[in-house]
NUKE-130024 format. One line per 4 residues: number of its first residue (from 1); their letters; for each residue x, y, z of N, C-alpha, C. Coordinates in steps of 0.02 Angstrom, whole numbers. Layout:
NUKE-130024
NUM = A = X Y Z X Y Z X Y Z ~ ...
//
This chain:
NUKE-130024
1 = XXXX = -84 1175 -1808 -115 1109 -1805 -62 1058 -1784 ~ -83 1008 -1739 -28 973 -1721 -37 901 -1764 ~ 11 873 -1772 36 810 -1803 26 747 -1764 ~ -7 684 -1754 -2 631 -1686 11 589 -1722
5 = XXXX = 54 537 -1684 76 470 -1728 67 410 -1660 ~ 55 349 -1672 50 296 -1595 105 251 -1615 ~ 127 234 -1552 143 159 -1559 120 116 -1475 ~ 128 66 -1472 107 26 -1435 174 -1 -1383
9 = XXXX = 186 -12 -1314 252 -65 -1295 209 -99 -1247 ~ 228 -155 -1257 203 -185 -1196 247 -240 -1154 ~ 228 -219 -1077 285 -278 -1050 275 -327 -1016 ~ 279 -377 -1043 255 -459 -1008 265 -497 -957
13 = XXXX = 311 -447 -940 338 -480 -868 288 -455 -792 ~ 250 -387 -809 247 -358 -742 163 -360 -780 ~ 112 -413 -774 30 -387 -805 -13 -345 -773 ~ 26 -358 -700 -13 -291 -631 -19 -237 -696
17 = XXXX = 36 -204 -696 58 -153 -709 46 -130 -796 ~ 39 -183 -853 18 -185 -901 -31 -135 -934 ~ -51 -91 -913 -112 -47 -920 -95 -5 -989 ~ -125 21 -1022 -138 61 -1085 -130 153 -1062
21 = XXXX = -82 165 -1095 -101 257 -1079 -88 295 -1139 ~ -138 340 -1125 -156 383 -1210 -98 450 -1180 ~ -56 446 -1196 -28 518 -1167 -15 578 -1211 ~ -12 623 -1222 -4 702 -1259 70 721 -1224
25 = XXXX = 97 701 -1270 178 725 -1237 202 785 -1281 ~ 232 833 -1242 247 876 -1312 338 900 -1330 ~ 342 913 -1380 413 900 -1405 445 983 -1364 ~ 496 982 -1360 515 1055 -1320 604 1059 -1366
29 = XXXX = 585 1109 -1434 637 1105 -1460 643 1018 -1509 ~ 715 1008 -1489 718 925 -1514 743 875 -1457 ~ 712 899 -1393 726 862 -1348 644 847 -1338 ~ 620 777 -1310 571 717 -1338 578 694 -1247
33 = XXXX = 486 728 -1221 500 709 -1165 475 620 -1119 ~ 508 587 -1097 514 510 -1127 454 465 -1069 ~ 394 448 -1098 361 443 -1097 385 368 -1038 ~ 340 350 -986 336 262 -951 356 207 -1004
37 = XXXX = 391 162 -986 383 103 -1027 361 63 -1062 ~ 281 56 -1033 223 8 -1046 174 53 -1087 ~ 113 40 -1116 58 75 -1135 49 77 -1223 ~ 9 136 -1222 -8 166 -1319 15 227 -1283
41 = XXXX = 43 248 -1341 83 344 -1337 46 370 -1395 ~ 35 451 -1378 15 459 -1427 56 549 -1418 ~ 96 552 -1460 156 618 -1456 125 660 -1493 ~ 107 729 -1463 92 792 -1508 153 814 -1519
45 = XXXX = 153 850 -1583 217 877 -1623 201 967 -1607 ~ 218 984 -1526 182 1053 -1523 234 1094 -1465 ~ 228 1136 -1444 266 1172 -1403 247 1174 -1327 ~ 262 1165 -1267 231 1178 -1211 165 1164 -1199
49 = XXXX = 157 1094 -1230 90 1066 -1197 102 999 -1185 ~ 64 986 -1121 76 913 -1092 11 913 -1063 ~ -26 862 -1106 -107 838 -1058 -72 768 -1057 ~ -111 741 -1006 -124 671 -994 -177 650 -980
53 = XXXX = -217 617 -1006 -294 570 -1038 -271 494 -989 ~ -309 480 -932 -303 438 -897 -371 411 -885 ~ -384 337 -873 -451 315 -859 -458 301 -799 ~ -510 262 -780 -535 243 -709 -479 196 -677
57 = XXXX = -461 154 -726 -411 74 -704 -352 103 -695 ~ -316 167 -740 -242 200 -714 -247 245 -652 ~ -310 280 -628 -304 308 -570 -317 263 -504 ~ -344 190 -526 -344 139 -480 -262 125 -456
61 = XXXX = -228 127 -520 -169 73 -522 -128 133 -482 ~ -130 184 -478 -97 260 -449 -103 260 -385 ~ -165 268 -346 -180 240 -285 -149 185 -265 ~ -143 141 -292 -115 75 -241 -53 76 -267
65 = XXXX = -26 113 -290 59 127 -303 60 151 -245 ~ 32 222 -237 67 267 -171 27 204 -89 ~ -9 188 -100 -13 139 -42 34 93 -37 ~ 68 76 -70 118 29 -74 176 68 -54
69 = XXXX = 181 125 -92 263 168 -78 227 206 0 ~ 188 204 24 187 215 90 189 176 135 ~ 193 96 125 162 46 169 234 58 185 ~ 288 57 178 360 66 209 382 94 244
73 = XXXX = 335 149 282 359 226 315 280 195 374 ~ 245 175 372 201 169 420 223 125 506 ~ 245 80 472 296 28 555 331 79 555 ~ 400 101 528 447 123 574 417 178 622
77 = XXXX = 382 220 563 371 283 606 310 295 657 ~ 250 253 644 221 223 722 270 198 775 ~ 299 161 737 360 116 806 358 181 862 ~ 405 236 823 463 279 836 384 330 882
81 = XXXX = 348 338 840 280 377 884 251 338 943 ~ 256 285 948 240 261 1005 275 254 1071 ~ 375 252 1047 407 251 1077 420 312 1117 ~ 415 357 1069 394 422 1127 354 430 1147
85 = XXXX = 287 405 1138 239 407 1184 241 375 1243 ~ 284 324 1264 292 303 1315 353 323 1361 ~ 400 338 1300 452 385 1328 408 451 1367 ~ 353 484 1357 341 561 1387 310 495 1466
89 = XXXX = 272 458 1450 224 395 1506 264 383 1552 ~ 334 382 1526 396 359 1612 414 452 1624 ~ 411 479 1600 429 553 1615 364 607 1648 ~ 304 591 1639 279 642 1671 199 592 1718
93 = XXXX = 206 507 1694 160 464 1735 106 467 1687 ~ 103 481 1606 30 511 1598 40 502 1514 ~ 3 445 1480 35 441 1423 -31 460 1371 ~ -12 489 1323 -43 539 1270 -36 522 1195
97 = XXXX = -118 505 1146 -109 480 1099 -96 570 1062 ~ -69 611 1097 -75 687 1046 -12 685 1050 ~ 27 668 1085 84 667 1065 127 606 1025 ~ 89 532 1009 111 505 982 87 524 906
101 = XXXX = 27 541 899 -10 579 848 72 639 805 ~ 78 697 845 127 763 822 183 719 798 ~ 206 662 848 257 623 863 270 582 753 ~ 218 557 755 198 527 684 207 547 637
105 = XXXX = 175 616 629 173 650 553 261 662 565 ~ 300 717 626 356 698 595 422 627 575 ~ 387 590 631 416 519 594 416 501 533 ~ 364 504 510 340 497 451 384 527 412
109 = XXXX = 408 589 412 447 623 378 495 635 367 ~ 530 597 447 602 572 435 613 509 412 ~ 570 464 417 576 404 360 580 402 288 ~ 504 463 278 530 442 214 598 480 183
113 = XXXX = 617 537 223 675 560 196 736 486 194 ~ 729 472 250 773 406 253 796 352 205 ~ 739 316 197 714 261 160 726 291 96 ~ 686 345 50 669 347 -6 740 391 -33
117 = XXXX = 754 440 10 824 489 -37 870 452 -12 ~ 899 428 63 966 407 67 978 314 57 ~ 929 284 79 941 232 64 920 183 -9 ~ 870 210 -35 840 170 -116 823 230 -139
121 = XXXX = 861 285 -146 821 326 -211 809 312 -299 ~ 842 232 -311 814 221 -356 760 195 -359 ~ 721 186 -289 639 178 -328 615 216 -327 ~ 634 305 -330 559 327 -358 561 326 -444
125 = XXXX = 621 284 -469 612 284 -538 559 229 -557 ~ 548 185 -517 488 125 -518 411 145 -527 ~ 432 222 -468 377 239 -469 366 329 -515 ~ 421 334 -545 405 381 -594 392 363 -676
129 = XXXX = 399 286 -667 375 256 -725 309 237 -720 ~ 272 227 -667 177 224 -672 155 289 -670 ~ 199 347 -680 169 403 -672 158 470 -603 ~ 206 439 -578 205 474 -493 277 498 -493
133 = XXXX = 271 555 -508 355 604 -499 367 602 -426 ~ 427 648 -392 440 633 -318 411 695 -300 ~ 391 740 -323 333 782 -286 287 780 -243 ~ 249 732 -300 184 709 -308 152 633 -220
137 = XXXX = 231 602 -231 259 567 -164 259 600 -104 ~ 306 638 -113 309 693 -44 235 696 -25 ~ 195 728 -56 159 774 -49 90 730 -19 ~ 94 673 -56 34 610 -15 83 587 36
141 = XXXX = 125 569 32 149 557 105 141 610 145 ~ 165 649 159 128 720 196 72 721 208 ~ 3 720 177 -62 718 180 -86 641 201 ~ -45 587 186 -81 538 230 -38 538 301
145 = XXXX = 1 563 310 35 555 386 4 609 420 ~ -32 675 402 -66 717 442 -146 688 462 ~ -171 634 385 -241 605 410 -213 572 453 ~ -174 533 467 -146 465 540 -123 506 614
149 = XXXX = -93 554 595 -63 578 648 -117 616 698 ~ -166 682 637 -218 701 672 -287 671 686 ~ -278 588 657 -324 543 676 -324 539 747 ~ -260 534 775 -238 499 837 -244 552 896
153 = XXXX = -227 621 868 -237 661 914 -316 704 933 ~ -357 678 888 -434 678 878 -454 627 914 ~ -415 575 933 -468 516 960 -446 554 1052 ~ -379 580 1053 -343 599 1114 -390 639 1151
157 = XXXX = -427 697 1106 -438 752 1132 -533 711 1146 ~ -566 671 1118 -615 653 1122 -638 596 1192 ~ -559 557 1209 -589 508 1240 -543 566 1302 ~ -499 641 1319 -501 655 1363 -562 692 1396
//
């Protein structure tokens, strides 16, 4: 049977971000795995279990995190997709949204390597405090740069 105890923090400075979370954290040994800043906690006293109990308003606030930690990787790496698209336009007379499309998703991917590990890798601690590890990042960045990229090469293959 497990043991639960709450307490409450709340932080006044950031109210966006202010939101309530019921979390199930579980103890591993006597190392205490350390829960976001803000919210209600609620710590099971148990071995190898970790649920997290999230509502409608924290998977809102999750979404427009990663829209935000993506809005930074979208200019450069269109820029850089377009620039070769016009780069192939002086090279073969004949310019192609499938290659600014292929061109994208990997832009995309050298930005965010860019931006997020070599130049600010301390914000994914910003954003591992609302709940978004750097996995979890990767992995929507990846999946929204393949919806943009194979957006573009879908419109390519339709209006050829």
């Amino acid at each position: 049977m497990s043991k639960y105890f709450k307490h409450k923090i709340h932080n006044s400075h950031d109210n966006l971000f202010c939101k309530e979370y019921i979390l199930t954290l579980a103890i591993n040994g006597n190392e205490l795995t350390k829960p976001p800043p803000i919210g209600e906690f609620v710590y099971e006293l148990s071995v190898n279990i970790i649920k997290v109990k999230t509502s409608s308003r924290d998977t809102m606030r999750i979404i427009i995190s990663i829209l935000f930690f993506y809005k930074k990787l979208v200019i450069p790496s269109l820029a850089m997709a377009i620039a070769v698209g016009f780069l192939e336009w002086l090279l073969t007379e004949q310019f192609s949204l499938k290659t600014v499309g292929y061109t994208y998703i990997l832009a995309s991917m050298y930005f965010h390597y860019l931006i997020y590990e070599k130049r600010n890798p301390g914000e994914y601690y910003f954003y591992y405090n609302m709940g978004l590890c750097k996995s979890i990042l990767w992995g929507t960045s990846l999946f929204l740069s393949l919806i943009i990229g194979l957006f573009l090469v879908i419109i390519w293959v339709i209006c050829k």
